[in-house]
Every structure is written in structure tokens, then in C-alpha cells.
N, C-alpha and C positions, 0 to 999 in steps of 0.2 A: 562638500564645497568649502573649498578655502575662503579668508576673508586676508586682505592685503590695506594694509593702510598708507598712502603716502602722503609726509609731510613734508610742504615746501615753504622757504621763509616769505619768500619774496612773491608777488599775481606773477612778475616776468616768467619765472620759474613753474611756476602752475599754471599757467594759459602753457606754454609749450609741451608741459605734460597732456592735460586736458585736449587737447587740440587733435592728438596723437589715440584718445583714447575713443571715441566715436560718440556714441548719441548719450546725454546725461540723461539717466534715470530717475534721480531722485537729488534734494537739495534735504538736508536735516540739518537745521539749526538750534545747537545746543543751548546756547547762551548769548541772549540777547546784547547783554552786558557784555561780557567779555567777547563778544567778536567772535563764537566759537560755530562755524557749520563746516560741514563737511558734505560732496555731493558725493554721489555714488552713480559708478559705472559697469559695464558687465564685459570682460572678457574673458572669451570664453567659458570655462566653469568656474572660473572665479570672480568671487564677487570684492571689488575696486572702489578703497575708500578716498578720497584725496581732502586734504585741506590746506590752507592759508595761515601759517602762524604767528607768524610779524618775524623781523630778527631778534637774534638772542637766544640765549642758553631760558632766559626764565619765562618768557612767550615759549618757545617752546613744550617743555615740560608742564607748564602749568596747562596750554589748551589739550597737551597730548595727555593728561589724566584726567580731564571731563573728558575727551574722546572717549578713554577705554572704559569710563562709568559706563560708558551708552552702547558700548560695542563688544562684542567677538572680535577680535583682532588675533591671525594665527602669524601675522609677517608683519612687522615697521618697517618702513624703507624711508631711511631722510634724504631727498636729491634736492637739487640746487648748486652751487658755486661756490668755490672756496679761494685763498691764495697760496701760490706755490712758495712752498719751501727748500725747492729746490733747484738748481740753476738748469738740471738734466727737463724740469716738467714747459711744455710749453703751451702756450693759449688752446683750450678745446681738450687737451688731454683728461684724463676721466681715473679720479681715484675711489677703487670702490674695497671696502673694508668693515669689520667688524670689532676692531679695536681704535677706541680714541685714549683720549688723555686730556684732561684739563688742565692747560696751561697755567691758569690764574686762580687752580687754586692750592695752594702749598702752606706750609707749617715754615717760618722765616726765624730761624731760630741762630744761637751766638756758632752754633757747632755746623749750621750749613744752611740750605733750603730746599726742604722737602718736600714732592709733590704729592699729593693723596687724592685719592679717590672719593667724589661727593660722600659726605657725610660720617669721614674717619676724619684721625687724630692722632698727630707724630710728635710725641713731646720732647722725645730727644735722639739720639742718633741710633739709639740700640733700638730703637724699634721699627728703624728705618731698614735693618737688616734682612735681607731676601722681599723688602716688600716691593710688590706692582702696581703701582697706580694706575695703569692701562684697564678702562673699561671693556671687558671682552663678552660678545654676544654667546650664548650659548645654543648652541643650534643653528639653524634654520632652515628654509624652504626650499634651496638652492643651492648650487654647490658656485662658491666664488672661483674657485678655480679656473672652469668651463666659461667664464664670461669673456667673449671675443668679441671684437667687431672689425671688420676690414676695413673703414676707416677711423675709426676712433681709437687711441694709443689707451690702452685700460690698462692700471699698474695700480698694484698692491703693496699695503704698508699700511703704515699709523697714521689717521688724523688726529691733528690738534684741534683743541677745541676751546672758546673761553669767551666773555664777556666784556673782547675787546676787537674794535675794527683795525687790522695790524697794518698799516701807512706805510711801513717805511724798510728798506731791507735789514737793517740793520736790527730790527727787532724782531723780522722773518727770522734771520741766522742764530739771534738768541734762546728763540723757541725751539727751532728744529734741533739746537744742540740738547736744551733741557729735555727735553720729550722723546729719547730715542729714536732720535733721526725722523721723526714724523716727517709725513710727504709734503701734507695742507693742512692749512688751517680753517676753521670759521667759527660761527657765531653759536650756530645751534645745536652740534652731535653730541656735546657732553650731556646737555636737556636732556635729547632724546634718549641716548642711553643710559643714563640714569633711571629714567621712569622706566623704562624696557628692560629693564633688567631687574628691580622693585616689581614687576608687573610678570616677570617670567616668559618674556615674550621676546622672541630672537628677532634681532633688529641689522639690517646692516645700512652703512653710509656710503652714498655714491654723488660723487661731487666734481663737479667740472673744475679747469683751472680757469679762472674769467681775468687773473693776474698774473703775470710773472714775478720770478725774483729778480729785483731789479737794484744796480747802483747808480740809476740817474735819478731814482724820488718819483719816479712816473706810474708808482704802483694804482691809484687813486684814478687815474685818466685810465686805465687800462680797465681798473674795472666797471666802468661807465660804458668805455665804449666797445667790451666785447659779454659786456650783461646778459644781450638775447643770443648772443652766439654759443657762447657757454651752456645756455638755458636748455637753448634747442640737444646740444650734444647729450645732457642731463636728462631729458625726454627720451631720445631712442633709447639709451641705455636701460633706460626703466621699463620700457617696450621689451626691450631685449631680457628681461630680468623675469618679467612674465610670461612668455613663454618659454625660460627656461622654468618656471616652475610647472604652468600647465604642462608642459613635456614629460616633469619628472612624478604630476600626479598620475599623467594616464599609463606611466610604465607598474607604478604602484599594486 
């Protein structure tokens, strides 16, 4: 029996999950203090962990490594909503992926600016030479590929990622250039693959678009008022994500 962990920033995000996934099993709270339970669900042979992380790259990572003290974890899945960085993505579109990149965190040196990978170090341009910053999952449970849905647009690529709420197009456009044409952006996928990857655990990112890229400034309204619409899209796909797994354990 598989064990599936999904982390969502936001309750909007995890009620639309949860809503979708039928009767709760079990509630385990880890950490009183930090805010940290997870309940548990059962579909079909797998067994479905989900939690609440707040936003942010350090909410993240920090509750998602008490989680994995406490757990078996064979799949991370971070879903929830991100902003498009690109003019092609529009409201409810669905980016799902196993490479991000950390926008905000880079080496700002006289010879250029370097982005790095949590927990390295680029002191000068020679050692920037063939290097990736792109966080990439190794493995997983499912094949991204094969992920359809007839009406949800599902498109592959790079999320950005960092510990910044990005406002405004103009700093969309700056990111998606820096970051190899990244799709979206948000708060928490560096987190989680940071620790998912420290932990040897193949993780992928599936994110709605809850914003467009926008030249009117109306990024901010947009994602207020398509939060639960987004959420909801971010739910079936996650539906959809498990049974493409249970499908590929019982060919197994």
C-alpha cells in the first residue's frame, strides 16, 4: 500500500481537496505549537495524507519535515494556486510539474546574478558554468505525461518559486525571464522540494492559475476573486493524479 502526502497552503485549497476525497479517517496532530496535523483518508489502496501549511516556502518545509518524522511518505504532491507567467495561461488552467526554481534565491555578484539551488553557493562566474538551479524530482508514482482532463487545460513546464507574493506584471515578466521561461509562480514549491528531495521522496507540483498576467495591476483582485475556483480545479486534478496512480499499482 502506497502512502500519498498532499500539501495545501491555503483551508480554501484543502477543503476543495478534502471535499472530493470522502469520509475522514483519522486526524494526527503533530505539533501543537506549530500548527502541524494532518488527517488521513483512504482511496482505494492508498492510503491519503493531506495537510494545511500556511503560505510560504518556510511554513512549508518546516511542517513538511515534522510530517515526514511521523510518516511513510512514497508521493508529495503540493496543489493549490499559483500566478501565471505567461500571457498564453488563463484563469483555472493547471500547471503540473516536477521542476521548480527559486526565484529569490541567487548569488548577486559584480560579474552578474546567479540563481542557486537551496543550500549551494556561486562565488563567481566560473562556477556558474553548466550549473542548474532547477529543483528536479526524481522519480515518482505516476507518469506526468498521461495527465488529461477534458475540461481542465494541464500544461507542463517550470514553476517559480520564492518568498514573495508577486503583485504586479511587471515583476511576473522578470521572473519568467530569470527562471527559464517558468510557467507560475508561488509561495511554497521551493519548500517542498527542497525537503523532498533531502528526504528522497519524489514530489510533483500541481497548481492552478487563480491570476493572470496582467498590464492593468488587477493581478491582486483576480486572485481573491477566483481563489475557490482555482482551488476547486487544483482538487480534481489531484483526484485525477490518484487514480492515475492506483491504475499504475494494480498493473504492477
Amino acid at each position: 500500500m502506497k502512502n500519498i502526502l498532499f500539501i495545501c497552503a491555503l483551508n480554501e485549497e484543502k477543503t476543495a481537496l478534502t471535499n472530493l476525497l470522502g469520509s475522514l479517517k483519522n486526524t494526527h496532530l503533530l505539533s501543537e505549537a506549530l500548527q502541524v496535523s494532518v488527517e488521513q483518508y483512504q482511496h482505494h489502496d492508498l492510503t491519503v495524507y493531506v495537510s494545511e501549511s500556511g503560505m510560504g516556502s518556510v511554513n512549508a518545509a518546516s511542517k513538511l519535515a515534522i510530517i515526514l518524522q511521523h510518516f511513510t511518505i512514497d508521493q508529495i504532491l503540493l496543489i493549490g494556486v499559483g500566478g501565471a507567467l505567461h500571457s498564453s495561461l488563463e484563469i483555472g488552467d493547471m500547471l503540473v510539474t516536477d521542476q521548480v526554481i527559486q526565484h529569490d534565491y541567487y548569488s548577486s555578484l559584480a560579474q552578474g546574478n546567479y540563481l542557486m539551488r537551496p543550500g549551494d553557493l556561486i562565488l563567481d562566474a566560473a562556477q556558474s558554468n553548466g550549473y542548474n538551479p532547477v529543483l528536479a524530482s526524481s522519480g515518482g508514482l505516476f507518469p506526468i505525461d498521461q495527465l488529461n482532463h477534458s475540461e481542465i487545460n494541464i500544461v507542463k513546464g517550470i514553476m517559480a518559486s520564492g518568498s514573495e507574493f508577486v503583485g504586479t506584471s511587471e515583476r511576473k515578466n522578470a521572473i519568467h525571464q530569470q527562471c527559464q521561461n517558468a510557467l507560475l509562480v508561488d509561495m511554497e514549491a521551493c519548500g517542498i522540494a527542497t525537503i523532498a528531495n533531502q528526504s528522497g521522496i519524489p514530489f510533483t507540483v500541481a497548481k492552478t492559475v487563480s491570476d493572470k498576467l496582467h498590464a492593468d495591476g488587477s493581478i491582486s483582485q483576480d486572485f481573491s476573486q477566483f481563489l475557490a475556483h482555482a482551488s476547486r480545479n487544483a482538487a480534481i486534478i489531484a483526484q485525477l493524479i490518484l487514480d492515475l496512480i492506483n491504475a499504475k499499482n494494480h498493473h504492477l
